[in-house]
C-alpha positions in Angstrom: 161.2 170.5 123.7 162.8 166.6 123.9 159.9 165.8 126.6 157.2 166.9 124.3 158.8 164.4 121.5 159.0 161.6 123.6 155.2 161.9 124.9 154.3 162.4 121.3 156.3 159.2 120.1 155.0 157.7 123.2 151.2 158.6 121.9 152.2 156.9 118.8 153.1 153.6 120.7 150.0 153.6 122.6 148.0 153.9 119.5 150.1 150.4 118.4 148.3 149.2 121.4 144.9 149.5 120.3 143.4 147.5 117.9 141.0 150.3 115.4 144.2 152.4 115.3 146.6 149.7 114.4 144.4 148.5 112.2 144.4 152.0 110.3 148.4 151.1 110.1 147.7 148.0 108.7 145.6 148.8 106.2 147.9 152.1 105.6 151.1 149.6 105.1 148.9 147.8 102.5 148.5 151.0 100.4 151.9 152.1 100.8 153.0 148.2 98.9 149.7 149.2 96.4 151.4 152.4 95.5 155.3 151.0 94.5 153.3 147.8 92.7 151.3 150.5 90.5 154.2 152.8 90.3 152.6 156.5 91.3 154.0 159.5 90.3 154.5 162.0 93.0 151.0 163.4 93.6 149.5 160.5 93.4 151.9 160.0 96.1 151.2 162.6 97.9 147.4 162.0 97.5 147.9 158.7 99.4 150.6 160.2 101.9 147.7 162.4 102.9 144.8 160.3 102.8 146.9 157.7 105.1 147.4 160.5 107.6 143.8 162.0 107.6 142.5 158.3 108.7 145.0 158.0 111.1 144.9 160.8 112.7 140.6 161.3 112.8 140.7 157.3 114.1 143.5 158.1 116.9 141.3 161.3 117.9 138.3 159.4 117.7 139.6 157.0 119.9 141.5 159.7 122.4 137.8 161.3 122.8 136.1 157.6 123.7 138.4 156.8 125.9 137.6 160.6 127.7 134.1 159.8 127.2 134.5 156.4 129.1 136.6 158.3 132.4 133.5 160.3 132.5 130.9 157.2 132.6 131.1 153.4 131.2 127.1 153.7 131.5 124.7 154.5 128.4 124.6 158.2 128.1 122.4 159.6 125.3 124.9 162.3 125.2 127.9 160.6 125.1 126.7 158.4 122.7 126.3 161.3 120.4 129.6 162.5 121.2 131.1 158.9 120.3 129.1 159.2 117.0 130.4 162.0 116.1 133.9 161.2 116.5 133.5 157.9 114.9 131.7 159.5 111.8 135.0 161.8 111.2 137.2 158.8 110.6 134.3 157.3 108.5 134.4 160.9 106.5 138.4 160.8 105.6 137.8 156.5 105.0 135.2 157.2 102.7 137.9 159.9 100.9 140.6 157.9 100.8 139.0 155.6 99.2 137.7 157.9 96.3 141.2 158.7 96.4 142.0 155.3 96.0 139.8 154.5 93.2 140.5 157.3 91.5 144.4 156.1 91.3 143.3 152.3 90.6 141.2 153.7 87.6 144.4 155.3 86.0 146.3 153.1 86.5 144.1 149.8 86.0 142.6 151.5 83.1 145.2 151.8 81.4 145.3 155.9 81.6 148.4 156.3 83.2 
C-alpha cells in the first residue's frame, strides 16, 4: 500500500515537471487567493475545490495519453491525432466549466448578490 503512495505522489511531481500541467496549478493557486479575497461560503467552495480538480486531473490524463501516443510514433498519424484531440478536448470541456463556475461566483459576489 506505501509503494502505491509514493508512485502516486511521485506522478504528482512529474506532473510539476511539465509545463500544461503546472500551469493548471498555477492558474488553480490563483483561484484558490480569488476565493479567500471574495470570501466564499462553503459550496462555493466546494464548487471551485471541484472545478480545480476536474482540470487537473482531464490535463494530467490528457497529457499521460500524448505521451503514450508519442512511445507509439513521434510521426503524423491521422489516428493518433484524433486520439490527441480527443484527450485535449476533455480538459477544454471541464476549462470551459470551471469557468462558468467561475463566473457564476464573480457575478454574486461582484454583483453585489452575495
Amino acid at each position: 500500500m506505501k509503494k502505491k503512495f509514493q508512485d502516486a505522489f511521485r506522478g504528482v511531481s512529474l506532473g510539476f515537471r511539465d509545463a500544461s500541467i503546472r500551469q493548471q496549478w498555477i492558474l488553480a493557486a490563483m483561484a484558490l487567493c480569488a476565493a479567500i479575497v471574495l470570501r466564499l461560503d462553503l459550496y462555493e467552495w466546494l464548487s471551485v475545490i471541484i472545478c480545480i480538480a476536474m482540470v487537473i486531473v482531464s490535463e494530467t490524463f490528457n497529457t499521460a495519453i500524448e505521451k503514450v501516443c508519442d512511445l507509439y510514433s513521434t510521426e503524423y498519424n491521422e489516428k493518433i491525432q484524433y486520439i490527441k484531440d480527443l484527450s485535449a478536448s476533455a480538459v477544454l470541456l471541464a476549462s470551459l466549466a470551471a469557468l462558468v463556475c467561475a463566473l457564476v461566483i464573480l457575478i454574486r459576489h461582484i454583483g453585489g448578490m452575495a
